[in-house]
C-alpha positions as CSV (number, residue, x, y, z in Angstrom):
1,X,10.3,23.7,-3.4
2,X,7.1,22.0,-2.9
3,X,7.9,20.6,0.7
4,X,5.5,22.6,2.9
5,X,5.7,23.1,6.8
6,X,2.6,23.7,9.0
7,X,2.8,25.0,12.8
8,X,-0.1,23.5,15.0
9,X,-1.4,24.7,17.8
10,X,-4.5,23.9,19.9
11,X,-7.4,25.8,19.1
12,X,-8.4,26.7,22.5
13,X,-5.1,27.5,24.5
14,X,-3.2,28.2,21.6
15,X,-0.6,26.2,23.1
16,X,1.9,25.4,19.9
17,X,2.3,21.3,20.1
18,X,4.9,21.5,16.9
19,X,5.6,21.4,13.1
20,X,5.5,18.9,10.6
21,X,6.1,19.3,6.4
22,X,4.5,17.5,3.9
23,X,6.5,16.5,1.2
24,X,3.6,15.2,-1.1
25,X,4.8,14.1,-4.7
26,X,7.8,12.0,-6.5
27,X,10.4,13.2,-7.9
28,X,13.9,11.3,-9.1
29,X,15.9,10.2,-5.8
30,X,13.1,10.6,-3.3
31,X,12.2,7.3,-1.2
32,X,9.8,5.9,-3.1
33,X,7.1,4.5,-0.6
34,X,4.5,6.7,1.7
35,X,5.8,6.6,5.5
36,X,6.5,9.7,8.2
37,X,9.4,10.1,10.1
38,X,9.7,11.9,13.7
39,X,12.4,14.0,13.1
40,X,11.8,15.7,16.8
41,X,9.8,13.9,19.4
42,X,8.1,15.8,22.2
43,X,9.9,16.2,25.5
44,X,10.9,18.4,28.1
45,X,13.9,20.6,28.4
46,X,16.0,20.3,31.4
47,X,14.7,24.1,31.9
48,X,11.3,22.7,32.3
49,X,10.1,24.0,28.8
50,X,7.8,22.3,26.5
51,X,9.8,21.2,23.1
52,X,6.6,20.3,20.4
53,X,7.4,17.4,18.2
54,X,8.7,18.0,14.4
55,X,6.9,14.9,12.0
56,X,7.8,15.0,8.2
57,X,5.5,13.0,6.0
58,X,6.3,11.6,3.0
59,X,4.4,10.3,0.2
60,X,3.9,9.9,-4.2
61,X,0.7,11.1,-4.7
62,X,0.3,12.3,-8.1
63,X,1.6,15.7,-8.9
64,X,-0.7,18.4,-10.5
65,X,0.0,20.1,-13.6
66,X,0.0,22.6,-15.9
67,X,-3.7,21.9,-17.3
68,X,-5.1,19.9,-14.3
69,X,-4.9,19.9,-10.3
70,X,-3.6,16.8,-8.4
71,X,-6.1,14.1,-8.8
72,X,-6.2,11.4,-6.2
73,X,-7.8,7.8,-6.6
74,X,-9.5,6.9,-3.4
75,X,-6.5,4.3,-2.3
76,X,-4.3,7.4,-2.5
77,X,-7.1,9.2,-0.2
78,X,-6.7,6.7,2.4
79,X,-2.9,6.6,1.9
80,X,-2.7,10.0,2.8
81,X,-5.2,9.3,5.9
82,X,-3.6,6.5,7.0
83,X,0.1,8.2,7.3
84,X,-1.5,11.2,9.2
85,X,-2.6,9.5,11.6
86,X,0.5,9.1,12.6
87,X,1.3,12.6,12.2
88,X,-1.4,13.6,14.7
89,X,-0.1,10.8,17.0
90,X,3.3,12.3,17.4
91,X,2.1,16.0,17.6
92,X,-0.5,15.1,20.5
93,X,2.0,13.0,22.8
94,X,2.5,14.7,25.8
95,X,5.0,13.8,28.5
96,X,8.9,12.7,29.0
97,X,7.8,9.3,28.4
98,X,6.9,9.6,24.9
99,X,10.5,10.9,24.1
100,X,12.0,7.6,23.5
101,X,13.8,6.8,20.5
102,X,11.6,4.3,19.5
103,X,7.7,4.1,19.3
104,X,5.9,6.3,21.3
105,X,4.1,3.4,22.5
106,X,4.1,-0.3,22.4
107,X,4.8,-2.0,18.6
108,X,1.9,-3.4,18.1
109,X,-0.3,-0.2,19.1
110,X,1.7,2.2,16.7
111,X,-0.4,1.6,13.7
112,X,-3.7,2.1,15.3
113,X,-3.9,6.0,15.2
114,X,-3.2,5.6,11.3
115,X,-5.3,2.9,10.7
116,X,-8.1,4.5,12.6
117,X,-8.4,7.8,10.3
118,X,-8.2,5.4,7.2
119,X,-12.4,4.8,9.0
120,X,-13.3,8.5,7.7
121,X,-12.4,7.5,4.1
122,X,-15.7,5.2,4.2
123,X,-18.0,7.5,5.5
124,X,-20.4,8.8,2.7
125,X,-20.2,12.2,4.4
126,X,-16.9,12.6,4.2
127,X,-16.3,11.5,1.3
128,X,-18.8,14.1,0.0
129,X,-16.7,16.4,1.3
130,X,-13.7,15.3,-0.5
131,X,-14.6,15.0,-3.9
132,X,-15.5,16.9,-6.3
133,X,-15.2,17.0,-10.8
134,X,-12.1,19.6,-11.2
135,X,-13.7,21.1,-13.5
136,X,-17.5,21.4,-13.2
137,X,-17.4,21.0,-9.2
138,X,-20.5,18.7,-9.1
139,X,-20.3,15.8,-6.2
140,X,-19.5,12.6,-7.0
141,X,-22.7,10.5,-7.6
142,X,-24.4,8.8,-5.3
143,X,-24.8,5.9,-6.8
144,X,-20.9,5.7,-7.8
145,X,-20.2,6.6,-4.3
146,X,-22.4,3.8,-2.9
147,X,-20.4,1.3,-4.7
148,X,-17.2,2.7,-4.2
149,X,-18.2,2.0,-0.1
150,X,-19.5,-1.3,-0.8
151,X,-16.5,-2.3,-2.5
152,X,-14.7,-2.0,0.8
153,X,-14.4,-5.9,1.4
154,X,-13.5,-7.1,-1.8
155,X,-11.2,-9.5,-1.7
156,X,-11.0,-8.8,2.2
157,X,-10.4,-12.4,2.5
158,X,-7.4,-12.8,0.7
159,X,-5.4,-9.4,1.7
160,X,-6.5,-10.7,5.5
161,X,-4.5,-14.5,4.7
162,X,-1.8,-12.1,3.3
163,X,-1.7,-9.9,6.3
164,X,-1.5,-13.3,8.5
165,X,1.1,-15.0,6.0
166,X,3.6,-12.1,6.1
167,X,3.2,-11.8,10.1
168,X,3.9,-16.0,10.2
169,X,6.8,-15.5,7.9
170,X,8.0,-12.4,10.5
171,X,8.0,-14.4,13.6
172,X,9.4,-17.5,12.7
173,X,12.4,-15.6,11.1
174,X,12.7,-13.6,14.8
175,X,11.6,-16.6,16.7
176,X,13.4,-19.1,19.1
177,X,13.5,-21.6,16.0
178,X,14.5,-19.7,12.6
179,X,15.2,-21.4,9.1
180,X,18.7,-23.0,8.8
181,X,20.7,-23.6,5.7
182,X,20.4,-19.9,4.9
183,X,18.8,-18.4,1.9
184,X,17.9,-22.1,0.7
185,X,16.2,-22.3,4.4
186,X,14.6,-19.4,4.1
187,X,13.1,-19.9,0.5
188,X,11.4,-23.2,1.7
189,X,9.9,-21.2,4.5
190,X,8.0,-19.2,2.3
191,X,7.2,-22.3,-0.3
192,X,5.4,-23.8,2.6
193,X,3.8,-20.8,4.2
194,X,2.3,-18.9,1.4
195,X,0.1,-21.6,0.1
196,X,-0.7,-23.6,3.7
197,X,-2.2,-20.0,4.5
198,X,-2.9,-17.7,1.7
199,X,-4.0,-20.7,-0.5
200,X,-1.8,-19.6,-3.8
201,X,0.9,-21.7,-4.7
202,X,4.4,-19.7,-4.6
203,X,6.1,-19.3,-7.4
204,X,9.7,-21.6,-8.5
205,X,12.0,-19.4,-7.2
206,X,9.9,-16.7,-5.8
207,X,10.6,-14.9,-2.6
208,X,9.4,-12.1,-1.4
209,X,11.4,-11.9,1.8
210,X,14.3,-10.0,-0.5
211,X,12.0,-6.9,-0.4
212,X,10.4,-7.0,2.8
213,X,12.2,-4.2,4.6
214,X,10.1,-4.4,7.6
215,X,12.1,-8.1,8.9
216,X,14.8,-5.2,9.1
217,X,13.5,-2.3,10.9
218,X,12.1,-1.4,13.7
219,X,8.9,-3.3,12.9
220,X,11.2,-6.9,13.6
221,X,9.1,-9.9,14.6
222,X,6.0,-6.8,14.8
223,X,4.7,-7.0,11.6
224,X,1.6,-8.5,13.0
225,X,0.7,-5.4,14.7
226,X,-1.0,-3.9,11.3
227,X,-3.8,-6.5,12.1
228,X,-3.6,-6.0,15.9
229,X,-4.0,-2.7,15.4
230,X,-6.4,-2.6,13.2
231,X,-8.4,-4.7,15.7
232,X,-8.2,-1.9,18.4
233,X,-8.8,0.9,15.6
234,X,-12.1,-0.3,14.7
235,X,-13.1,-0.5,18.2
236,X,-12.3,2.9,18.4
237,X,-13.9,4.1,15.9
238,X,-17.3,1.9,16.1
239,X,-17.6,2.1,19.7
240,X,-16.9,6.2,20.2
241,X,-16.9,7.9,16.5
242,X,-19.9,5.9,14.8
243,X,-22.4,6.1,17.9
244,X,-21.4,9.6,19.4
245,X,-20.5,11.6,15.7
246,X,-17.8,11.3,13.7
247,X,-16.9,15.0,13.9
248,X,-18.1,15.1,17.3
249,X,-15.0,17.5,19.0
250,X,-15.8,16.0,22.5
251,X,-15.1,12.4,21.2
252,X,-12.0,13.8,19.4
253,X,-10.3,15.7,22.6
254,X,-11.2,12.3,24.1
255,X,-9.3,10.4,21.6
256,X,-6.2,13.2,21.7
257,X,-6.5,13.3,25.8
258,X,-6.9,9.7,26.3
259,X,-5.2,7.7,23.5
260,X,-2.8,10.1,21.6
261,X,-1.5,12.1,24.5
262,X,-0.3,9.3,27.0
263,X,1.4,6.9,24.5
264,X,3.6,4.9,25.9
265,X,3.1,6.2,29.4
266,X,1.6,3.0,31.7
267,X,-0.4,0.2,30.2
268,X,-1.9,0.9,26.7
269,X,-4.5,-1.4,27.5
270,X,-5.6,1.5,30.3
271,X,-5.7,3.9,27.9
272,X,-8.0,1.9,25.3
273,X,-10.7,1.0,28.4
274,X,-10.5,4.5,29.6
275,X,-11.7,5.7,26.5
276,X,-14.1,3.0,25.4
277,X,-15.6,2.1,28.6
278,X,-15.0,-1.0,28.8
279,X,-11.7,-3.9,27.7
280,X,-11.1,-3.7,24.0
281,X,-12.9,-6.1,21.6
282,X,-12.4,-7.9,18.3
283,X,-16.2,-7.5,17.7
284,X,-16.3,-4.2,16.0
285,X,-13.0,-5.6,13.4
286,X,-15.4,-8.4,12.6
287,X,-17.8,-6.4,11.4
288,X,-15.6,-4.1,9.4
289,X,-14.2,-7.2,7.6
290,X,-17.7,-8.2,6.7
291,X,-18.0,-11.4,8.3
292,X,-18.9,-10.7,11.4
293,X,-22.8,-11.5,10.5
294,X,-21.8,-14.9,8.9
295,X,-20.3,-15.9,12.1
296,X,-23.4,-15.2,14.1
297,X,-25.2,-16.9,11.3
298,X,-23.5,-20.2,11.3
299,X,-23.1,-20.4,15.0
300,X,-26.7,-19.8,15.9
């Protein structure tokens, strides 16, 4: 009852480009993590006809009830964000290329359109426009909000060494020389990864490889794509969004025409220079991981 589907067409043409549903809040048997799934991918009937794509997004956010709405921390702002992005990124493919039954683009692109609206969740603006008290309707304050945004790299260190840790562990299982011995070979894999790159001892017995679904899906010997991609995300967003407006709609068609729409079509890499002007950088991730200014510091 509370799954909700949306039609979406484009504002100027209104051309329909497909459906997706929401299916927002827990409840006993659901899967329990956030993720979408393209249920219809956009393609190109044999007739010639235009068939939009059908995205279903799932998440747990919080439910609302009887007393009070649905009240969202920020992670669960960005969650949201961040899965979206990959709704918009199947509804704006365009083409018979992006039709494949796997990513609409290469592996290590596909979390860059989700990663790069998780960027409006740390603009002040924005989140002005998000938040409010339930009850009273006053803003957050500024003060509160100012921390909340200079809280964005705490820790960034350590989740970054996790991020590389879980993409080392990801390879070497895939790669031309994988553990022997089986689950004993595996467990002293992760004994002497974790703490040789995320500095934390593992614990006796401790291995985390009997949850990580994504050594079994489609993200196999991939999983290092979240930091790729949030490499080329950042560039996106600095080098376009930040300078030009964030809501600028010119630098958003740009995004959809350039980006979004193409996918897999040709050389990603094409795309990303079309649209930023110039080869893609790291410079721009740097500096959204706060340390780009201590590496200019300590080399000069």
């Amino acid at each position: 009852k509370e799954v909700r589907c949306f039609r979406v067409e484009d504002s100027a043409t209104k051309e329909k480009l497909g459906f997706f549903y929401l299916d927002l809040h827990p409840r006993p048997g659901k899967y329990g993590h956030a993720a979408i799934f393209h249920l219809v991918k956009h393609n190109t009937t044999p007739l010639g006809q235009s068939q939009g794509a059908v995205d279903c997004m799932l998440c747990n956010l919080p439910p609302s009830t009887s007393t009070q709405p649905s009240l969202l921390r920020h992670q669960n702002v960005v969650t949201f964000f961040h899965e979206f992005g990959h709704i918009m990124h199947g509804l704006c493919s365009e083409g018979i290329g992006n039709s494949t039954r796997l990513a609409k683009c290469p592996r290590d692109f596909v979390e860059a359109p989700s990663q790069m609206l998780e960027n409006w969740c740390w603009q002040k603006s924005v989140l002005e426009r998000l938040s409010k008290h339930y009850k009273t309707g006053e803003p957050l304050p500024d003060d509160l909000l100012q921390s909340m945004i200079n809280a964005k790299h705490v820790n960034v260190a350590f989740s970054s060494l996790r991020q590389i840790y879980l993409s080392r562990l990801d390879l070497t299982i895939h790669g031309p020389d994988p553990p022997l011995n089986g689950a004993q070979g595996l467990q002293d894999l992760v004994d002497k990864l974790r703490p040789s790159i995320t500095l934390i001892e593992n614990p006796k017995g401790c291995n985390m490889l009997r949850t990580f679904g994504h050594l079994m899906n489609q993200y196999s010997a991939s999983y290092y794509g979240y930091m790729w991609a949030e490499v080329i995300s950042a560039d996106m967003f600095a080098t376009r969004f930040e300078k030009e407006g964030i809501m600028n709609p010119k630098v958003g068609m740009d995004y959809r025409k350039m980006v979004l729409a193409p996918g897999g079509t040709h050389n990603i890499s094409d795309h990303l220079t079309k649209f930023l002007g110039r080869p893609p950088s790291n410079e721009a991730f740097l500096k959204s991981r706060g340390i780009h200014n201590k590496i200019g510091t300590e080399s000069g």
